[in-house]
C-alpha positions in Angstrom: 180.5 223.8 85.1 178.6 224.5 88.5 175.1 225.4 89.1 176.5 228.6 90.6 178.9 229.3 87.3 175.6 229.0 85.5 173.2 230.8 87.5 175.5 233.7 87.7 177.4 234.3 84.3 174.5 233.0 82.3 171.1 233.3 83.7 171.6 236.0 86.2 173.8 237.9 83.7 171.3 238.0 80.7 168.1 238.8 83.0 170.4 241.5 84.5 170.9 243.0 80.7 167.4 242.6 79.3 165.7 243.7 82.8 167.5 245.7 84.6 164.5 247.1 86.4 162.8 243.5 87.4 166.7 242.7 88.8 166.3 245.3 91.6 163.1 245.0 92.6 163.7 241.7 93.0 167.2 241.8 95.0 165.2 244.6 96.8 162.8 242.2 98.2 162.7 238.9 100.3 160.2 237.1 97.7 162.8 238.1 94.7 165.4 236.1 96.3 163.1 233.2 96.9 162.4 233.2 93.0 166.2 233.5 92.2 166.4 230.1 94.3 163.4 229.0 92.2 165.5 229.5 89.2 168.3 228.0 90.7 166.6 224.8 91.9 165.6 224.3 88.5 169.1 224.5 86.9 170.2 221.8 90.0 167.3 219.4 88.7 168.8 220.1 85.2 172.4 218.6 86.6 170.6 216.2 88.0 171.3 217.3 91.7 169.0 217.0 94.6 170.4 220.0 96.1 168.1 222.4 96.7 168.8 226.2 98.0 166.3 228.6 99.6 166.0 232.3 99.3 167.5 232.5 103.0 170.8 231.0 100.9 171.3 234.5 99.2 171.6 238.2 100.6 171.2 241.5 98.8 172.6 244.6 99.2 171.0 248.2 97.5 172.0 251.5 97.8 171.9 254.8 95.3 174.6 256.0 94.8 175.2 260.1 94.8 175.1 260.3 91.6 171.7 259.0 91.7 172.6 255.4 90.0 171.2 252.5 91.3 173.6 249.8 92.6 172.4 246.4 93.9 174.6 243.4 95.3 173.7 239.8 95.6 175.6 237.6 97.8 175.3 233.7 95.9 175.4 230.4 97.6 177.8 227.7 96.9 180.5 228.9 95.5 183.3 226.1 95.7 185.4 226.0 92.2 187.6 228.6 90.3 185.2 231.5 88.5 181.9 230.8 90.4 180.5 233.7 91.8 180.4 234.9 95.5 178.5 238.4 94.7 177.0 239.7 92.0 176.5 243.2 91.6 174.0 245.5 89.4 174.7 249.0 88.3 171.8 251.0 87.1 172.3 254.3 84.1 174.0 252.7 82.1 173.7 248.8 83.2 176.6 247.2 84.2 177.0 243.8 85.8 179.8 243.3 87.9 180.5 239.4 89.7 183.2 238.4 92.3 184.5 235.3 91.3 186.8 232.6 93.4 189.8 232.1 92.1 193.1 230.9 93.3 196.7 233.7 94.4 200.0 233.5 95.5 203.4 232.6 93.6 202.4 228.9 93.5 197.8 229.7 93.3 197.7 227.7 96.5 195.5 230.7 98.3 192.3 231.1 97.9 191.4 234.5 97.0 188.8 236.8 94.8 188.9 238.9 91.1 186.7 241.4 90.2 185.3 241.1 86.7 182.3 242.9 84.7 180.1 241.4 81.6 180.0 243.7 79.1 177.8 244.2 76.0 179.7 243.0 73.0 178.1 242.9 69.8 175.6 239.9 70.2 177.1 238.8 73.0 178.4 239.7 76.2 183.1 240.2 76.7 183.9 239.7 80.4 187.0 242.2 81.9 189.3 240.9 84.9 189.7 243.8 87.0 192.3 242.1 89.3 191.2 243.5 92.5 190.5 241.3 95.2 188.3 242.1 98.5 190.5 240.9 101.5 186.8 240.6 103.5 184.2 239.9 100.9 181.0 241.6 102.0 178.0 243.3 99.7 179.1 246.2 101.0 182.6 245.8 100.3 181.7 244.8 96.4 179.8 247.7 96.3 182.6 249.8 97.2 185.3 248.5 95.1 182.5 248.6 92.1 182.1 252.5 93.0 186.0 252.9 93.0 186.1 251.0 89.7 183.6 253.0 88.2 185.2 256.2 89.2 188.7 255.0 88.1 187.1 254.5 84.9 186.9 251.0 84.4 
């Protein structure tokens, strides 16, 4: 597995669950992003990589919503293989954590494309839902649009 696979639907993913409230301050603020690439720079010495990624290397997106829940987005380096993440996204009231993962379309998977998917709470442990949907321009704002509509389809 990738540094990003791990990052996102493990570490990111559980901090996200158990502190929800550290999560956006921290993707609300240039020095958070710079200790998510700390965190990440430590799972690359784990692989025994020499890559290295900066805070620059990620982007976040935050907005509240209408209904007054929180939403934040993080945009992820390095995302090269099937189910790494390009964005992660945050949902505040109750907390749900959304990713965009790579994966491969078309009759014979030789495109390129997106899913959205969500961790969920299960038990002791965490069941992860395929939405399907893919973002023709992946963007944090577009994530946090299709996360809105998702939400408000009731998924």
């Amino acid at each position: 597995m990738s540094v990003n696979y791990e990052f996102a639907h493990r570490q990111l993913r559980d901090f996200a669950f158990e502190k929800p409230e550290v999560v956006f301050a921290m993707l609300a603020q240039a020095e958070g992003l710079e200790a998510l690439a700390r965190v990440w720079n430590k799972l690359e010495e784990l692989e025994a990589s020499e890559a290295r990624v900066a805070g620059a290397d990620f982007s976040s997106y935050t907005k509240t919503g209408t209904d007054g829940r929180r939403l934040a987005v993080l945009k992820l380096p390095r995302a090269k293989s099937m189910c790494d993440v390009l964005f992660a996204a945050l949902l505040s009231d109750p907390v749900r954590f959304f990713t965009l993962e790579l994966t491969m379309r078309g009759p014979n998977l030789d495109r390129e494309g997106n899913v959205l998917c969500e961790w969920k709470r299960e038990g002791e442990g965490f069941g992860h839902a395929n939405y399907g949907d893919e973002l023709e321009a992946p963007t944090c704002e577009a994530l946090a649009a299709a996360v809105e509509r998702t939400v408000r389809g009731g998924g």
